[in-house]
C-alpha positions in Angstrom: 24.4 18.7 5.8 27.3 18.6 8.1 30.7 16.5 7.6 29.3 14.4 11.2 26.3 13.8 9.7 27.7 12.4 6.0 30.2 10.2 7.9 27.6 8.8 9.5 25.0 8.1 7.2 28.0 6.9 4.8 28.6 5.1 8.0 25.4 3.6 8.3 24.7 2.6 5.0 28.1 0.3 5.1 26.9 -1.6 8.2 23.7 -2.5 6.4 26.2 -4.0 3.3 28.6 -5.4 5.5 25.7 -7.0 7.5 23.9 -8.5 4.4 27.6 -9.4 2.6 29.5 -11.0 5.5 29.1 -15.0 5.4 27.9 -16.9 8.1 30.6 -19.7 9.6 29.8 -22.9 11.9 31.1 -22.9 15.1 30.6 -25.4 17.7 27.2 -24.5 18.9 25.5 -22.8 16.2 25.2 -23.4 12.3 26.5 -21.4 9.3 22.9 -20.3 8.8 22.2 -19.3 12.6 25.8 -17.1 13.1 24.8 -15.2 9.3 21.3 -14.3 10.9 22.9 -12.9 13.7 25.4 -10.9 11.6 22.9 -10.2 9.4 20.5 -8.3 11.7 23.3 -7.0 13.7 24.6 -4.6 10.9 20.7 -3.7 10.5 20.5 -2.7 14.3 24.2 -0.8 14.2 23.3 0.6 10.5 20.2 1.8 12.0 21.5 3.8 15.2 24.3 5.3 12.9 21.7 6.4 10.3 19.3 7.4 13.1 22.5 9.5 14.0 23.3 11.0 10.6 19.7 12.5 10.4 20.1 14.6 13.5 19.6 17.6 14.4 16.6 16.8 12.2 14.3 14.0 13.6 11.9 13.9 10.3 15.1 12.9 8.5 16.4 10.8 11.2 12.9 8.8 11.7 12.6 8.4 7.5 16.3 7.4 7.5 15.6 4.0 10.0 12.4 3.4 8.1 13.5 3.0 5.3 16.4 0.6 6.1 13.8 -1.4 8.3 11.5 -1.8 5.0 14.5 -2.6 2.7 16.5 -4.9 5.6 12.9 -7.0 6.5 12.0 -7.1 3.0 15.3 -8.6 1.6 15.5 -10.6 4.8 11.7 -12.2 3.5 11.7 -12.4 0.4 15.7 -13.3 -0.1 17.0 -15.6 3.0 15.7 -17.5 5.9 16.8 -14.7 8.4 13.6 -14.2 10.0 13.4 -16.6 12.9 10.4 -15.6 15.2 9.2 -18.7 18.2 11.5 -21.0 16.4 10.0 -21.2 13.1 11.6 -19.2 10.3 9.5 -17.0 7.8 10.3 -16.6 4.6 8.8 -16.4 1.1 10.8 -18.9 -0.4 9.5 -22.4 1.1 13.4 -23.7 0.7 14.5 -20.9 2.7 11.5 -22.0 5.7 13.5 -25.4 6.4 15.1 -25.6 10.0 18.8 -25.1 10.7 20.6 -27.5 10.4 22.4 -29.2 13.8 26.1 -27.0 14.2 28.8 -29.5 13.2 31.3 -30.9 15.6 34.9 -31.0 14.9 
């Protein structure tokens, strides 16, 4: 394994714990809940590229690499938080975690 391809799976890995870690804020137009779902699959989207990344030259790597951050991102994101939004209705395991947003606060 090359020095590229550790700093980028080491790479890769942190955006997938800075992604889950980072808490959500409310800003005028969306809630606390809304912005940490963004952030949340965000750093699963960048942690995937850069782990997609670290597995080259070698695509069996690569591909098993984004699988299984997809499995453990989803998964958490299920059975953990209400950070699967799909048509407007969230999914989750937990039915405290299926309540709407709440409206963004003003002020």
């Amino acid at each position: 394994m090359t020095t590229t391809s550790t700093v980028l799976l080491a790479a890769g890995a942190l955006a997938l714990l800075l992604g889950a870690a980072i808490p959500g804020w409310d800003t005028g137009t969306a809630p606390k809940r809304a912005v940490k779902r963004r952030i949340y699959w965000g750093g699963a989207i960048i942690g995937a590229v850069l782990l997609f990344a670290g597995g080259l030259p070698d695509l069996q790597s690569s591909v098993a690499f984004v699988a299984a951050a997809a499995i453990l991102m989803i998964g958490f994101a299920y059975f953990r938080t209400p950070h699967i939004k799909i048509a407007g209705q969230i999914r989750s395991a937990d039915p405290r975690n299926r309540e709407p947003d709440p409206p963004p606060r003003r002020g």
